[in-house]
N, C-alpha and C positions, 0 to 999 in steps of 0.2 A: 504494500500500500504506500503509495505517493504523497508525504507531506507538504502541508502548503506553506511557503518557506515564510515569513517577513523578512525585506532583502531592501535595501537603501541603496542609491544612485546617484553620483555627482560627476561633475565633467560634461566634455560638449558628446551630445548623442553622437555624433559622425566620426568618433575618435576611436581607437584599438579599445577594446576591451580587456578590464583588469577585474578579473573576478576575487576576489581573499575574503579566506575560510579561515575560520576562529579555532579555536581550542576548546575542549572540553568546559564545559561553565563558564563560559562570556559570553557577552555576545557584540552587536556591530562595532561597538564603540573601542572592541579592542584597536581597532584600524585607525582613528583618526590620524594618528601622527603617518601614517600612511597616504590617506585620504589627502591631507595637507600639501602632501607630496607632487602627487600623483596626477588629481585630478585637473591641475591644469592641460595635461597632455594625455591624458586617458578617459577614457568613458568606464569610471571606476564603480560596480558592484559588490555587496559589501551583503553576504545572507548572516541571518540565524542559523542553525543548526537546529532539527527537528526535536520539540521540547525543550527550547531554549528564547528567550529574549521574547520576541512577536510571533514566534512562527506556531505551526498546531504541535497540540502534544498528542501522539503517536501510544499507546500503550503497547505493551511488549518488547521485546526484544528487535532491534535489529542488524543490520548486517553494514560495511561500509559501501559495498556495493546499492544497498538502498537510500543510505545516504548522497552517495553520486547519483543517483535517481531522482532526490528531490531538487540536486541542485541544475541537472540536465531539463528538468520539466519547469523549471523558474527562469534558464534562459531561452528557453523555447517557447513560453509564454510571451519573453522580453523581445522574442525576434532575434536573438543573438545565434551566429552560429558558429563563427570563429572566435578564438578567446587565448588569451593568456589567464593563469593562476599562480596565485601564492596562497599558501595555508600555512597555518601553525598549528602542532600536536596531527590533531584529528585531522584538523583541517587540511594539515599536510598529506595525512593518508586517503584524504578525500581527493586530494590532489594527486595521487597516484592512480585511484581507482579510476579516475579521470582519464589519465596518459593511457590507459588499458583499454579503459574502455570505448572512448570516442579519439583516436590518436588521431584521426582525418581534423578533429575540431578543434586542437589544443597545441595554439602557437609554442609556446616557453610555458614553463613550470618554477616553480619557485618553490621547494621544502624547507618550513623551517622549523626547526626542535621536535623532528619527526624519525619515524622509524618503517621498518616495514613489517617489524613485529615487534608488537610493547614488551615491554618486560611482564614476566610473570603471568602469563595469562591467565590462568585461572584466577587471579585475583581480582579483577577485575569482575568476576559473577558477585566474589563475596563482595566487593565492593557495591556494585548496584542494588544486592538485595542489602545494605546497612545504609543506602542511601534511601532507599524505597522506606526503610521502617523509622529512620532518624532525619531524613530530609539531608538538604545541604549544606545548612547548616554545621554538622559536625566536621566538614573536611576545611572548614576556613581557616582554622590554626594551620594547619601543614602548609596551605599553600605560603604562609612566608618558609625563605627557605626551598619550598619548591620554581612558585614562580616567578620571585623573585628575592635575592638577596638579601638576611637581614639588612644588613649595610644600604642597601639602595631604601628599604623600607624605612630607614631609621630619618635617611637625607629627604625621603618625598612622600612622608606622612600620607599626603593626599592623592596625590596620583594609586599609593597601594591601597588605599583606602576605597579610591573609586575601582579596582578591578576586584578587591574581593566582595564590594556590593554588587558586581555583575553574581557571583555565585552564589551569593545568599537570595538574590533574586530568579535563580533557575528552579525550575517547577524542577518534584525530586526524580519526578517518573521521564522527563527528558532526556535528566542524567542521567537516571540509571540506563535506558533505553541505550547511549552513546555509550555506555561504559563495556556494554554486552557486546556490540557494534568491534570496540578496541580490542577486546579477548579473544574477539572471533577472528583477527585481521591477520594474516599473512601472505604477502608476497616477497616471499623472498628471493623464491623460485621462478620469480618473473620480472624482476627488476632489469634485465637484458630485454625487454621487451619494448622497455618506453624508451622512446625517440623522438621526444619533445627537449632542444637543450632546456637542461635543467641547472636549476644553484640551489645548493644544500647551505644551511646555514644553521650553526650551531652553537648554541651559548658555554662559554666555558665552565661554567659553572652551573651546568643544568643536571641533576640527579635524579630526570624523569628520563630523559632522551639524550644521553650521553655523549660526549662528540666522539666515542667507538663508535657507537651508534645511528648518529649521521656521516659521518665518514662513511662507515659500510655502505650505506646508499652511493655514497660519491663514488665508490669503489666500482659498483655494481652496476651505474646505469651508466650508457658510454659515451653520451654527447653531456657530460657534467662539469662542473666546479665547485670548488667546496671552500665555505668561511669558517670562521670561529668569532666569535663578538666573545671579548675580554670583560670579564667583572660580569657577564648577563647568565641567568640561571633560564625560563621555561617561555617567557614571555620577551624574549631579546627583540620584538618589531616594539613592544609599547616600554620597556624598559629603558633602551639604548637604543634609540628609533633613526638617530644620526646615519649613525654606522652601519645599521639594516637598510634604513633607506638609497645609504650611497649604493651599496653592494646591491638593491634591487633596481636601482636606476640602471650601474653599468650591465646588468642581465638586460631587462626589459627595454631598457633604452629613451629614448624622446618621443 
């Protein structure tokens, strides 16, 4: 089943398309310092992830490949048919299912603090079912440290403050839904397949998506390039947005 995304638009309509995909528990506002970027020279799209932010909530389980499902039926809605992506976490791997699955449609790729299989997968069900009974509320402590550095937390009170109110405000069943979605995800065995160039991009300091971990992507897919953003942990586009930004400029271009 096809979820109906809430997806945000800025830039001149007649401009390349820039699609970016968020991470587990945020949603569009992860992008602004992107958005900033971008949309003077792109026709920038910007969705929710299914049970997140505006978009519907979906119960059960699903798959990433449904995931790139709802985001393929919200540009085909939009009239879009060619596109570049960048995603973060999820969004990353949303970004992959993408290069697989419609490789005719998908200019350049951008991965960033992504994998092509999460750590630990099974943990991720017990995960969803502790979200589903205790909401999302109980995973806010971790994310400092996850996504981003105490240090950075300590300097921008507010900016950390505005991304962990994106996941106190994720409905729990959206999350749990995505988390099922992450457990489920493997391509590892298919990363020779996308042939979209791509740019891996990796925070050094991330202990969700490791830069072994994005590397291995860089390794594996053959028209690639691979960063590291210094001092950034899960969220390096809203954390240290300079330096993601430059490195998605020189990928994607003008």
């Amino acid at each position: 089943m096809t979820a109906r995304l809430h997806a945000a638009e800025d830039g001149p309509a007649d401009a390349c398309v820039l699609v970016l995909g968020p991470s587990l528990g945020t949603d569009t506002g992860l992008f602004d310092p992107q958005v900033a970027e971008f949309a003077r020279t792109h026709r920038v799209i910007r969705y929710d992830l299914r049970g997140h932010g505006g978009s519907e909530v979906v119960p059960g389980p699903c798959t990433m490949a449904d995931l790139a499902g709802d985001v393929l039926a919200l540009l085909d809605s939009w009239g879009v048919e060619r596109f570049c992506c960048a995603g973060v976490s999820i969004g990353g791997a949303i970004g992959q299912q993408l290069a697989l699955t419609v490789p005719d449609r998908l200019e350049k790729l951008a991965i960033i603090a992504s994998a092509a299989q999460f750590t630990d997968p099974p943990s991720w069900v017990v995960r969803a079912a502790q979200v589903r009974e205790q909401g999302t509320e109980v995973l806010v402590p971790s994310r400092t440290g996850t996504w981003f550095t105490a240090r950075w937390a300590d300097e921008e009170p507010a900016a950390a403050d505005r991304l962990l109110a994106m996941m106190r405000a994720t409905p729990a069943e959206g999350y749990a839904a995505c988390c099922e979605a992450i457990g489920a995800f493997d391509v590892r065995d298919r990363l020779g397949e996308i042939a979209a160039p791509t740019l891996l991009v990796a925070g050094a300091e991330d202990p969700a998506t490791t830069v072994d971990m994005v590397r291995l992507l860089a390794d594996s897919i053959p028209d690639s390039r691979f960063r590291v953003v210094p001092g950034a942990a899960h969220l390096p586009n809203a954390t240290h947005s300079q330096a993601v930004n430059a490195a998605l400029r020189d990928h994607f271009g003008d």
